[in-house]
Structures are given as structure tokens and as C-alpha cells.
C-alpha positions in Angstrom: 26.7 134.9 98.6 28.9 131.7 98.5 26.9 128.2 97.7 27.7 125.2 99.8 28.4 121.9 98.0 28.5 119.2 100.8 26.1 118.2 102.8 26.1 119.2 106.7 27.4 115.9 107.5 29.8 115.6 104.4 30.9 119.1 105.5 31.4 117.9 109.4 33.2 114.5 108.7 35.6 116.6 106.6 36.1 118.9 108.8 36.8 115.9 111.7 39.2 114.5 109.7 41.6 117.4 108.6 40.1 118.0 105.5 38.9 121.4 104.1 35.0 121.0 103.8 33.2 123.7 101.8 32.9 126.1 105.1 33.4 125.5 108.1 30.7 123.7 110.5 29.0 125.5 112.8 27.4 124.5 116.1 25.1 125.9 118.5 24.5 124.8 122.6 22.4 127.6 124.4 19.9 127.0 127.7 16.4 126.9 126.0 15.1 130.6 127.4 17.8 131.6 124.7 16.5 129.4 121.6 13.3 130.6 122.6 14.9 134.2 122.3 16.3 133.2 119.3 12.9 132.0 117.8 10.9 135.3 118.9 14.3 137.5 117.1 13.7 135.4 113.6 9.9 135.5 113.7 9.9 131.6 113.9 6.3 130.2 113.9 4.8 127.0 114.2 1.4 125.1 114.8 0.9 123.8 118.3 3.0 121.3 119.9 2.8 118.3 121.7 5.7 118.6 124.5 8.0 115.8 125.1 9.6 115.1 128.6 13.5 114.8 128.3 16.2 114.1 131.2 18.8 116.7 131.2 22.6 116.2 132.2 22.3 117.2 134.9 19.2 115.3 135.7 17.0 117.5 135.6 13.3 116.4 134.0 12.0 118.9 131.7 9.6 119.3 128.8 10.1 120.9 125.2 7.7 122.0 123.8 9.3 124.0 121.0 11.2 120.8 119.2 10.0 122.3 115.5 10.7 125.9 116.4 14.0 125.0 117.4 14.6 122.9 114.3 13.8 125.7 112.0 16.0 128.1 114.5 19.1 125.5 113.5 18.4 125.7 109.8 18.1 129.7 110.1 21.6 129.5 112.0 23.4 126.9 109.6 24.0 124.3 112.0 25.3 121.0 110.7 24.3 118.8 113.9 21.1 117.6 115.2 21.0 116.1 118.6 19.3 112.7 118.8 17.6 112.2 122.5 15.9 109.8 124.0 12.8 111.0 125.8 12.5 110.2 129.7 8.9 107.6 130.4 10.3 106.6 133.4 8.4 107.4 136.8 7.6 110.7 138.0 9.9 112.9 139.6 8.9 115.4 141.7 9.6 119.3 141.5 8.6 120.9 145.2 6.8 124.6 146.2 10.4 125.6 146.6 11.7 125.0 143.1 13.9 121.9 144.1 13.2 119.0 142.3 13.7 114.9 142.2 16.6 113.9 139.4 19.2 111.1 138.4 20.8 108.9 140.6 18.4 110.0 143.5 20.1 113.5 144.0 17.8 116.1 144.8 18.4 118.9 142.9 17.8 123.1 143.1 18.9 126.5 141.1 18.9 127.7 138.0 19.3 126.2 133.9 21.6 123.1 135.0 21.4 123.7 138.9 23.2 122.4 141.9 22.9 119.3 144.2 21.0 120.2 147.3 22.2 116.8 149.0 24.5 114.0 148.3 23.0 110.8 149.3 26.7 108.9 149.4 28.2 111.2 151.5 28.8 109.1 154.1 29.4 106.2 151.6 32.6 104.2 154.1 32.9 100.8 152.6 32.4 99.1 148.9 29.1 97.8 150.5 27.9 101.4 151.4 27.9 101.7 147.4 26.8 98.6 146.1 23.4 98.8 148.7 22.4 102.0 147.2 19.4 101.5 144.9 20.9 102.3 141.6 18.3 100.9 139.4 15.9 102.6 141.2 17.4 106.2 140.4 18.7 105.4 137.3 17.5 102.6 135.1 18.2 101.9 131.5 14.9 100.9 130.7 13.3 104.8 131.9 13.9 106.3 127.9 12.1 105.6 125.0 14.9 104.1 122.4 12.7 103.8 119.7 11.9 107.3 119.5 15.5 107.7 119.5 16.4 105.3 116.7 13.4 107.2 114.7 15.0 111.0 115.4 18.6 109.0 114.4 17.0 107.9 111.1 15.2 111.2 110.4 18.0 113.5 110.7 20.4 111.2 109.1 18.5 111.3 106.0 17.8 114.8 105.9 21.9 114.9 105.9 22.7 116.4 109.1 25.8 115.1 111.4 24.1 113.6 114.2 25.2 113.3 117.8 24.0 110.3 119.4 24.6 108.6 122.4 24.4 109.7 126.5 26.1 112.3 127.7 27.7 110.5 130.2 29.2 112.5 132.8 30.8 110.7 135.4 32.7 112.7 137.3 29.8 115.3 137.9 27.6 112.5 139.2 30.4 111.2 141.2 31.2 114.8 143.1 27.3 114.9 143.2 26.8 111.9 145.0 29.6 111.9 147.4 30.0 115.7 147.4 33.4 117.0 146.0 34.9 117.6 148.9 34.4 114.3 150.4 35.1 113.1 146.4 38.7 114.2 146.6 39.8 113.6 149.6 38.6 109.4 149.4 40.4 109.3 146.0 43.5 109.5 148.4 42.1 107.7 151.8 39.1 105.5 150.2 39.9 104.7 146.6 38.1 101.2 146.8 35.3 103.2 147.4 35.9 105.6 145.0 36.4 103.3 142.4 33.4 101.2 143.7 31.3 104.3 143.5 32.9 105.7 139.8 32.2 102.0 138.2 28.3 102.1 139.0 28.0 105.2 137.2 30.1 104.1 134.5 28.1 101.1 133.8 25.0 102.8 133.8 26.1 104.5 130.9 27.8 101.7 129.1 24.6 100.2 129.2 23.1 102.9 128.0 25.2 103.6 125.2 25.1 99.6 123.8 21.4 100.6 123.4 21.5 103.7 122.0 24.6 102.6 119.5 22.5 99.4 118.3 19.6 101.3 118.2 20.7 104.2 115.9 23.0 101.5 114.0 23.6 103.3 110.9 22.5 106.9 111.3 24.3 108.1 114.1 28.1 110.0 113.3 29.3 110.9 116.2 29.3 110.3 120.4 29.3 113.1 122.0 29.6 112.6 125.6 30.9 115.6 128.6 32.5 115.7 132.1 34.3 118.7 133.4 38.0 118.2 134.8 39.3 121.6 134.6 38.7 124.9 136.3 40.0 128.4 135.4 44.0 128.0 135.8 44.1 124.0 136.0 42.5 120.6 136.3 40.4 119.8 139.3 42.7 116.7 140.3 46.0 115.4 139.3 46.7 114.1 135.9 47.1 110.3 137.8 44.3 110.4 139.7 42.0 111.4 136.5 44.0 108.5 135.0 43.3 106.4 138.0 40.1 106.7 138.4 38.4 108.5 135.3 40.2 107.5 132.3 39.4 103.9 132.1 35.7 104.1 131.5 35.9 106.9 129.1 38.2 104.5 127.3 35.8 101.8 127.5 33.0 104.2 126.3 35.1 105.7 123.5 36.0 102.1 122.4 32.3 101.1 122.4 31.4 104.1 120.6 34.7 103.4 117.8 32.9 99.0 117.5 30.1 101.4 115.9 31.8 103.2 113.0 31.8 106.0 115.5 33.9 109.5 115.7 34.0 110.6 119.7 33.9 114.4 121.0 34.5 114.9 124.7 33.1 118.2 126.5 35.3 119.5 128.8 35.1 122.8 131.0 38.5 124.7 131.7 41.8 124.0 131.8 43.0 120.7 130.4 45.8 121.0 128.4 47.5 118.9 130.3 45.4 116.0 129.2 45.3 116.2 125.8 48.2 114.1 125.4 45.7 111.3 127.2 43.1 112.3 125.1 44.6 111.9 122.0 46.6 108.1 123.1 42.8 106.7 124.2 41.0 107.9 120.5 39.6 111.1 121.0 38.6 113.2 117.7 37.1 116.4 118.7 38.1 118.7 121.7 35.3 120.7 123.0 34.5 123.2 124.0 38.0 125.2 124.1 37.5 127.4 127.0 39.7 130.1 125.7 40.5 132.5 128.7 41.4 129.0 130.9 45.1 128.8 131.6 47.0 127.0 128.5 43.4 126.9 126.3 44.7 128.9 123.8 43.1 128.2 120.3 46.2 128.7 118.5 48.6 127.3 119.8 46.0 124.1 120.5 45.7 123.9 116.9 49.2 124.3 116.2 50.2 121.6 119.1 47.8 119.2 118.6 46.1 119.9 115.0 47.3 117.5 113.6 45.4 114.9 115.8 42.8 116.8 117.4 39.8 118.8 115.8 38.6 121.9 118.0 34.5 122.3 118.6 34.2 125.5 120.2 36.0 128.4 121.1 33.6 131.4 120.8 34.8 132.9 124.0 31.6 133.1 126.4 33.3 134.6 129.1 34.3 138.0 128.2 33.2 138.9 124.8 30.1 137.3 123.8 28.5 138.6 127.4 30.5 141.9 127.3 31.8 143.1 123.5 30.5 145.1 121.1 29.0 143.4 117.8 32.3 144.6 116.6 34.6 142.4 119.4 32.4 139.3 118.4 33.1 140.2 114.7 36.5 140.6 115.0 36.5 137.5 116.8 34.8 135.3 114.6 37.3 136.3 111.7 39.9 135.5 114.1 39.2 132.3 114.7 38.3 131.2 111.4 41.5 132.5 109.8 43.7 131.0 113.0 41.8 127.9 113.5 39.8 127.0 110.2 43.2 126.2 107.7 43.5 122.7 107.2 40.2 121.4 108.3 40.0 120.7 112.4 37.2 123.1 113.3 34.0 123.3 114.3 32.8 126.8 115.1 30.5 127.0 118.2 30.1 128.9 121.7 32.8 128.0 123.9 30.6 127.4 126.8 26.7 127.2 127.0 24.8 130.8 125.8 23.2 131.8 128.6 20.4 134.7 128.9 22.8 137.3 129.9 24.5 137.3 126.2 23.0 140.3 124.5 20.8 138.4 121.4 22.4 140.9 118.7 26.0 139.4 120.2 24.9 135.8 119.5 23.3 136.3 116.0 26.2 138.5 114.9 28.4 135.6 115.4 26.1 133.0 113.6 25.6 135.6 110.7 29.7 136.0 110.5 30.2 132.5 110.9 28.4 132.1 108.0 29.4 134.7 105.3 33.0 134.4 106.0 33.2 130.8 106.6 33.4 129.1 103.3 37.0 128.6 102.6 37.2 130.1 99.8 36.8 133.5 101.5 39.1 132.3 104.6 41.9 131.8 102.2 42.1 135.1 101.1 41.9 136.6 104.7 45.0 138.7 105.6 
């Protein structure tokens, strides 16, 4: 068995910055019912815990009450990130007999893991008034997370030499379409942009706000902002390149800036197709692509990393459409080795699932590729891959 010699974060920052780390980072994102799966498969105990209440994306309130058990689950699967959050104590939001339940920005949300809008409160949103008369810091208030708690998870993770993600997740667009509804959404970019842009800039500066504290409040120990929108779909992006510049790109710029004042590196989360902004992406900062949705039209890993390697670093691509749901142990084998001797050379890589693992990924699918990840990883073994 190969010995590491870096430190996760050592290993990561390497890695970020075209340079070949010891192995190559791994990184896990799965809907809780799977780490729980996860713990059970590893025989993962712990003493009781005391849950803590978080705010989701999509702003839905929950409680974990496995934080240790997952911790442990991370160390068992070599990941080199910890996530630093900042717990929800603002008031309490309903969840109703029929599932639904109160979230972020006042949307009243329903469904499954990260669920669906069940109304859009700013449908009918006509005039620049219309959005500014909307009770914003009502819904969604700065001062509803515990910072502190924050700062300390920044500070304790840091030290124990992890990469740390900090920041909000900040995405716009999704609370935009779920506001107005994305019909109505896409049809005022063209007939109502005032509004548009009236409604987009509220959001925004939620976050900004929200990112000033977190930044200043994890000064020091945080590595990277990790924020995510989606703009693609399967063959394309959901809008035209100007309108995403019209109307989206200036706030992530003003985020990414923010997060760069701080000593920062950025990583941007984006679904599907959108290889047709990562020319944008790369002008405005951006250091790491996730999460490389590879069957999308012009995702590609390859030819990504051969196209924009040299700017870019790729956080992702373990294909969660097709063969992690679907292949043998073999197909997500094969496909680990793949990608590490197409993608890994050179630094620029971040092995993870190219899309959230969900509970209908066989478990013996996702711990084969954690346990390949790891054994042929270290680039000493890449390099000598055929």
C-alpha cells in the first residue's frame, strides 16, 4: 500500500493549482439516507448525538444528527474536504401533515432530498416595486445562522489539515426561477428585465452579505468558496450565453472577487451542459469546474482537460447517470482508472460523483469507486498506467 506525504489540504491546493499532489483528492456529495448507508456498510459507531438544525440549498430546514458518524465515514473514504456550515437559529419553519414544508425566501417547498417549489410567491412580480415590497428580511435574514459555530468548525478542521469549503452556497438562479417560476423567469428576462434584474440583485445581496460574514469569520482557516447554480440541461444551457451574462454573471463576479480579497480559491457547481461558458468562467477567476456532468452535450472530461487544463481544475466526473446507478463494480472500476489516467496527469483533479449519490446507486457501486480511488490514485501508480 502507497503512503501519502501531504496533508489533505497540501494535497488539494496542489492539485488546484496544476501541480501533482501525492494522489489525487478525493471528494464525496451524497443525500444523507446514503451516508447513513454508508455508516451502517463500515460498521461506523458512535455515542449519542446532539442534532443540529441546518438550512439546506434548497432551503429546506433539517436536522443531523449523525455529524461524528459522518466524519469518521469521510476519514474511512479519504476525503480531503470538510464542509464548514453555519447552523440555522432563526424562527421556526413549518413542515405540514402533507410533507410540504416552510423554507428560504418564503417559498413553500414539497418532494423528495432537495424537493420542488410548490408556489412562487413573485409570480406576478410586474414592476421594480413589486420586488422591493416583498419582505426579504423576513424570509431570508443574515442574522438567522450561528457564525460562530461556523468560525469554530473553520478553525477545527483547518487544524486537523483538511481543505475546507466555506462560504454560502449561493444559488441565485435557482432561487430566482423559484420565486418567479421559470417560465415566467425567462420570458421577463426578454419583456421585464428591470424586474428581472430588480428581483436577481436581492438575492445576490443576501448572499454577499452573507459571505462578508462568513469570509471574516473563518479568516484564516477557510481554502476555498464553494458556491452552486445550475445553467445547463442535458444538450445545452438553460438561457443564452448573453442573457446568463446579462443577468447572472455580474454577481458571481462580485462574489468570486469577495471570496479572492480573502486569500480565497473559488469552485462553481454547475449541472449540465456548459461548455459554452467556460471561456466566461475562466476571464471572471474561476479555479475549479464542478461537477463535470459527463453524458451532457460537450462535457467531456477529456477533452475539458485538454481545452481548458491548463486554467481550469475539474471536481467531479464520476458519471452518476448511467454507470454508478447502472454498471457492474467492474464499469465503475474501469471507470475510475479511466479517469485518473485521462484526467489526473498534471495536477487539475479532484475525483468525486458527478452529481449528488442518491439511494438508487447500489452501495457496492459507490464504495468500489472510493476503494479504487484510493489504491490507484497516488501518482506514482497513475504514471505507470497504460
Amino acid at each position: 500500500m502507497m503512503r501519502e506525504t501531504l496533508s489533505p489540504r497540501e494535497r488539494v491546493l496542489k492539485a488546484i493549482n496544476h501541480e501533482e499532489p501525492d494522489r489525487v483528492p478525493i471528494d464525496i456529495s451524497a443525500v444523507d439516507e446514503v451516508m447513513d448507508a454508508l455508516i451502517e456498510y463500515y460498521g461506523i459507531k458512535t455515542e449519542d448525538e446532539k442534532s443540529t438544525t441546518y438550512m439546506g440549498a434548497d432551503g429546506r430546514v433539517f436536522e443531523r444528527k449523525k455529524n461524528q458518524a459522518q466524519l469518521l465515514l469521510l476519514e474511512k473514504l479519504h476525503v480531503d474536504f470538510r464542509w464548514a456550515w453555519a447552523p440555522y437559529i432563526g424562527p421556526e419553519l413549518q413542515t405540514y401533515p402533507d410533507g410540504s414544508r416552510d423554507g428560504l425566501f418564503g417559498i413553500k417547498r414539497g418532494g423528495f432530498f432537495f424537493g420542488y417549489a410548490l408556489e412562487h410567491p413573485l409570480k406576478d412580480a410586474q414592476t421594480v416595486r413589486d420586488i422591493e415590497a416583498y419582505p426579504w428580511n423576513e424570509y431570508a435574514n443574515v442574522d438567522h445562522y450561528d457564525y460562530d459555530q461556523f468560525a469554530r468548525e473553520c478553525r477545527d478542521f483547518h487544524e486537523a489539515g483538511y481543505a475546507v469549503y466555506g462560504g454560502p452556497w449561493a444559488p441565485i438562479a435557482f432561487w430566482a426561477m423559484d420565486l418567479m417560476g421559470m417560465d415566467t423567469l425567462m420570458v421577463a428576462m426578454y419583456d421585464n428585465p428591470e424586474v428581472v434584474n430588480a428581483l436577481i440583485g436581492k438575492i445576490s445581496d443576501f448572499y454577499y452579505r452573507q459571505a462578508e460574514i462568513m469570509f471574516q469569520k473563518g479568516k484564516g482557516f477557510i481554502d476555498i468558496f464553494f458556491m452552486g447554480d445550475d445553467y445547463g440541461v442535458q444538450n445545452g444551457l438553460m438561457m443564452s450565453r448573453n442573457l446568463w451574462k446579462k443577468f447572472f454573471a455580474p454577481h458571481l463576479e462580485r462574489l468570486w472577487k469577495l471570496a479572492k480579497s480573502h486569500g480565497l480559491k473559488v469552485q462553481l457547481h454547475s449541472c449540465g451542459s456548459v461548455r459554452e461558458l467556460i471561456p466566461d468562467f475562466i476571464a471572471m477567476g474561476l479555479d475549479v469546474l464542478d461537477p463535470i456532468q459527463v453524458r451532457a452535450r460537450g462535457m467531456e472530461p477529456e477533452e475539458l482537460k485538454r481545452n481548458y487544463g491548463s486554467w481550469l481544475a475539474f471536481h467531479g466526473s464520476m458519471d452518476t447517470q448511467e454507470t454508478l446507478p447502472f454498471g457492474s463494480t467492474k464499469d465503475i472500476r474501469k471507470e475510475v482508472l479511466h479517469r485518473l489516467k485521462t484526467m489526473a496527469p498534471g495536477g487539475g483533479f479532484i475525483l468525486s460523483p458527478s452529481q449528488h449519490l442518491l439511494t438508487e446507486i447500489p452501495l457496492e457501486n459507490i464504495v468500489t469507486m472510493y476503494e479504487t480511488a484510493y489504491e490507484y490514485g497516488f501518482y506514482s501508480v497513475i504514471h505507470k498506467m497504460k
